[in-house]
Each structure stands twice: as C-alpha cells, then as structure tokens.
C-alpha positions, 0 to 999 in steps of 0.5 A: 117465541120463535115461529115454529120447531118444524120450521126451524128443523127445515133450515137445519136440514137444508143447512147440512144437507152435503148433496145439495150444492151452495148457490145464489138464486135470484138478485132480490131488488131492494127498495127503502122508504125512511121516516126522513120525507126526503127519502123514500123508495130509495134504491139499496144494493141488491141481495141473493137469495143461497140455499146451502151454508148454516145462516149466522142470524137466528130471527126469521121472516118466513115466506111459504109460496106454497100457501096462498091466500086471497088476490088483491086488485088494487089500491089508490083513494077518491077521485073526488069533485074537489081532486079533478077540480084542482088537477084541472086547474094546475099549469100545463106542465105540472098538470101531467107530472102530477098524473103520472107521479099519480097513475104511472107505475114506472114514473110514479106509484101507479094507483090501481084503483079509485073510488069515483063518488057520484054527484055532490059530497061533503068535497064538492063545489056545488050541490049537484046530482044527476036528475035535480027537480025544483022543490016540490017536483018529482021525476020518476022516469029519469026524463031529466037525468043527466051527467053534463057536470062530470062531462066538464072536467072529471070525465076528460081527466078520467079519459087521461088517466086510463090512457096512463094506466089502462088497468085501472078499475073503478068503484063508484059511490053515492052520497045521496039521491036526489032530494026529490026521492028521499023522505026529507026532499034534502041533500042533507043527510039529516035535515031539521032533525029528521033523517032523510031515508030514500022512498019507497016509490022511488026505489025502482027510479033510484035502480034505474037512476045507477043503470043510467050512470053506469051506461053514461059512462060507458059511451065515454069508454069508461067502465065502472066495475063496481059500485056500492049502494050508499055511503056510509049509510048508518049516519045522516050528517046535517052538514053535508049530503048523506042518505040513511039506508039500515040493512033491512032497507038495503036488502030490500032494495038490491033484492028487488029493484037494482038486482032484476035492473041490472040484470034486465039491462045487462049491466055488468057492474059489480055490487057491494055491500054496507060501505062503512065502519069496520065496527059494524060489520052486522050490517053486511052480514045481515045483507049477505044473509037475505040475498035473493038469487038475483041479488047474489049475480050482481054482489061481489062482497063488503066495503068497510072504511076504518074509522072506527073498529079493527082490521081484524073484523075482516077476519071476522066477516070472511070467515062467515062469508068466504065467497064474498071479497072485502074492500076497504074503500074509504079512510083519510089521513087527517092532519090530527096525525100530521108526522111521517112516522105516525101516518106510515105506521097506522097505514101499514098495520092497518090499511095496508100490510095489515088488510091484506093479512086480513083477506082485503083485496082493496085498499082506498084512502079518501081525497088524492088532492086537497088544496092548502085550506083542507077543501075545496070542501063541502061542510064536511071534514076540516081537517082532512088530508090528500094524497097529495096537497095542491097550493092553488096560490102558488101551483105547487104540489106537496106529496104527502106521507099517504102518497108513499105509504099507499104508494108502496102497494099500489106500485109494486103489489100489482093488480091480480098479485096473489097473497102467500104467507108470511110470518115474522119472528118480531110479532108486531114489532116487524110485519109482512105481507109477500105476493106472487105477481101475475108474471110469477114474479114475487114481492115482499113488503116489510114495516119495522114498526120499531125505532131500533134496526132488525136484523133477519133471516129472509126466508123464502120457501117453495119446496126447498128454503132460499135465505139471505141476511139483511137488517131493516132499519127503524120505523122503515118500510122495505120492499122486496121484488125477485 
C-alpha cells in the first residue's frame, strides 16, 4: 500500500505544474556502509534534488520538514574500567588513532555521548568504590570519599578526549554503593541468597556521596550532565557488583535525599530514571508519577537498555510522559550475533534508526573497547563485544560492525539535529529516520533490510517537493546529507 493519495496528488501537482521552471537544488552527499567489512562509509557520486519533470519510479521515501519531532543528543557506548585500561596501555601512536578513529567526527565517528559507570562493574580490574570502609566499619560523613582510582588513567583520558570533541556529554552510572550502605555489607548484587538493597540511614550519605562525584569531577574541568540513580536496579547478579532498588525505594530516595541534595549544593546534573529494560517501563512510570517538586528540578526523564522487551515501548512511555526524554543507555553487541550483516540489522531497527522514530534522544552501546579474551572482565558477560576489540598480545585494534553501525548516527546525526518525518513506501523492508542539523543542514539516514536492491523516489518536502532517484543496494545502510 503505498504511503498516502494526498501525497501521491503533491507529486502530480508539482510534476505538471508548466509555471514552475525545472532545477536541480542542492548536491545531496552520499555515503554507503556494504555488508562487506571491508567497505564502509564509502563515498557514492552525488545526487541533485529537481522539482519539476514526472519521476519515472513509483516508490517513495517521503521527508516532510514541516513536521518535527523530538532533538537528539547523542550516541556512542560505556567508557568503562576495562576500555580506558586497555586505550591506556596501546603504543603512543596507536593510542591517539584509536581516540580520534573514536571521538573525531571529521577523522572518525565522532561518538557524542557516553556513559561513564562509577567505581567497580561487572568490567573492571578491581573491586573499587569511592569511599570503601573494612568489614564492619561505616563512613556516613564521606570522610573517606575519594576518586584517587579514576584520577589514574580515566580522568587523563577524559581530559583527551574533550580536547577532540569538546561537545561531548557525559552520563554517569553506578553499580552499587558502598558495601558499608547496603543491607548486605557486599558488592554483590546478591550475596548468600539475600539481595543487597541500599539502607535506609545511609539514603542521605549515598545523595551526598553523588554530589561529591560530580563536584570531583568538575575540579578536573569535566562536567558530568546527567546521571541515573542504579543500574539496572531490578536484578542482583551474584557474580558481580549490583544493587536492588524497586520503584518505591527509587522515589523515596530522589524525592527526599538527592532532590533537596542537589538542589542545596547547586548541582546542575540532570537525573534519570529506572535504567533498565525496555520490557518494564512501569518502573519509570510509577517513579515519573510520584516526583515531588523537587524531584521534578532535577528529573529530565527514563533510561532503558534493550535486553529484553521492543523499541516500541518508548512510544509507549512518551506518550504517558511527553515532557520527559527517553535515552536508551545500555545494550552489547554480543558475539551470539557475531555476522555484519545481522549486527547491522538489529541496530538500525532498533537502537538506532528505530530509537529515534521512537522519541529516543540517546542512544549508548555497552563497552567501546574489549580485548581478545571478551574483558578484561569482571564475572560478568563472557561473551560480550566492544565497539572496537583491543588485542593486547599484538596492540592491534579490530573495528567491530557496532563501531560502523553506531558510528553512522553519532558521525553524521550531530548533537542538537532535530528529527523530521519519514515514511517509507517498503514498510519494514526499507526504514529512515531524516534530520535537520543545527546549521540547518539535513541528513537522512536509510537501512534496506533486504538482501535485494531498492529503487525510489527521495522525496523531500518543505512547502514544495524536491525528488531524485536512486537505488540503495541489500542489506546497505546509506546516509544522505545536503
């Protein structure tokens, strides 16, 4: 079914309409990313957009500028332990290739975005927080706090890549508080079958103890714009650092302790919510629904990860909660899924082209580096892939599929583009999602997610209709700028 008579009535208009005289408008840039490894962002001779003349093809990619949606701010995945310990340890040379393949947009794919976690994950070398006490002792005050750990190699390296890409935001994340807070006196998500949940005396502590991180950092010069309260709060692992914290206990805590916290201390950071799966997005509904005045000054919205549940439940939320931004902020490439093809796939329906289309503004995989062995890890995920794999036998660095698939947005869908409407006349077959960039330049990104070529109309519509043809090869991803 094609996509609407109006529109097909728009192009007919414009195609026979003898005042308007025949022009090209605009050289439209193209760039190709093939299922072959080998050749990605491959420059395709250019198009000219006409607006006169009958187009021979009858499909249709439709762009309408005159309706838009929601901004995005970035994307790029977790600059985790593991990642700046093995960046930090690559040869001179190699070590600033692979931050500039990383964080330039004109060398490289310009990653816009990270999450930061906070002391120890399930990818770190050691068991670390920022105020850890001997068994049995507490610290209430902070009177140990310290990040003398990140201060070693991830602040440096942070320091580096701001000077590369001055715009980069930052979201931080913890995976548990100090075991002196927590119910369990463990790291451990769960520890002897009891879930470590965080206490309720040290629910000031733990607000002051986020206060103090963010200030920390920003005698470094590094501003830390957002954060989320616990990672993936509805699960305890028993192998690796976790915390339990149910919706109730996360309103109750940014209500009452880290709302007034931030707000007495003029902490600037932005909150969000939940930071988990796509499948239980009561959570942040039920937290979005009890914020407090005070707690709705510091709450800019959900983070989800995609593990389990649709994109589609982004709809969902933002249609219950229109004010409140949805990043999605965690989701590994995993080597179950080790082909080009399929990892391109999966991306663009659903972390990518298929986030925005669903009101996401941030879009994050997990690890940027691994090394050979999937870690250096933590007992956490033994098969889980980076952006890029680090070998740390032979100090070569392999640019995984992740790497060009998350790469495609966070190089060319820059901070603050807006998103416009696209439809697409192949339904799933062919999908789009099309921006307007803060120098009102536009860019159209396109996924055939079919093994045969389509040809089509590229239609842009901004008051008047401007066409080209052009055929988008299988199972290709194509980036359209003008």
């Amino acid at each position: 079914m094609k996509i609407s008579v109006a529109i097909a009535a728009i192009l007919l208009v414009f195609a026979i309409n003898a005042k308007v005289l025949e022009k090209e408008v605009n050289d439209i840039n193209v760039k190709i990313t093939f299922t072959n490894e080998k050749v990605q962002f491959s420059q395709q001779p250019s198009q000219a957009f006409k607006m006169s003349g009958s187009p021979s093809v009858e499909n249709i990619i439709f762009i309408n500028d005159g309706l838009t949606l929601q901004n995005v701010t970035g994307f790029g995945a977790a600059f985790t332990d593991s990642t700046a310990y093995l960046i930090k340890n690559l040869p001179a040379d190699e070590y600033k290739k692979v931050l500039n393949n990383l964080f330039n947009r004109e060398t490289g794919i310009g990653i816009s975005y990270i999450r930061l976690p906070i002391s120890v994950t399930d990818f770190s070398l050691s068991n670390y927080t920022y105020d850890n006490m001997p068994a049995g002792e507490v610290d209430p005050a902070l009177l140990h706090f310290s990040i003398a750990h990140d201060e070693e190699y991830i602040i440096p390296m942070l320091k580096e890549i701001l000077e590369i890409n001055p715009d980069l935001q930052i979201l931080i994340s913890p995976w548990t508080a100090p075991a002196w807070m927590k119910t369990t006196d463990s790291l451990l998500g769960t520890f002897n079958g009891t879930e470590g949940n965080l206490i309720k005396t040290y629910y000031a502590s733990y607000a002051l103890y986020f206060a103090k991180i963010i200030k920390a950092y920003a005698a470094h010069g590094i501003t830390i714009q957002a954060m989320t309260v616990q990672n993936e709060p509805l699960y305890g692992p028993t192998t690796y650092p976790g915390l339990v914290m149910d919706a109730v206990a996360q309103t109750d805590f940014i209500n009452n302790y880290l709302a007034p916290a931030f707000i007495s201390l003029g902490i600037k950071t932005k909150v969000f919510v939940f930071d988990h799966n796509w499948d239980r997005i009561d959570y942040p509904e039920y937290v979005l629904s009890n914020l407090n005045d005070a707690a709705k000054k510091i709450v800019a919205g959900s983070a989800l990860h995609c593990y389990y549940g649709g994109v589609t439940n982004q709809t969902v939320l933002h249609l219950k909660f229109p004010d409140y931004k949805i990043y999605q902020t965690e989701c590994s490439g995993e080597d179950n899924i080790p082909d080009f093809i399929g990892i391109l796939s999966w991306d663009m329906q659903n972390l990518l082209i298929g986030l925005v289309n669903n009101w996401g503004e941030v879009s994050m995989k997990w690890n940027i580096a691994l090394d050979q062995n999937k870690g250096p890890q933590n007992h956490g995920c033994p098969n889980c892939r980076g952006l890029i794999l680090i070998n740390t036998t032979t100090n070569e660095t392999t640019y995984n599929a992740d790497y060009y698939s998350m790469g495609t947005f966070s190089k060319y869908v820059v901070p603050g583009s807006t998103v416009t409407s696209l439809e697409s006349d192949f339904g799933d077959k062919l999908i789009g999602a099309s921006f307007i960039r803060p120098d009102n330049s536009r860019v159209a990104v396109l996924y055939n997610n079919d093994t045969d070529a389509k040809t089509f109309n590229f239609t842009w519509f901004i008051g008047t209709p401007y066409y080209f043809e052009t055929t988008l090869p299988g199972n290709t991803i194509g980036v359209y700028e003008w």
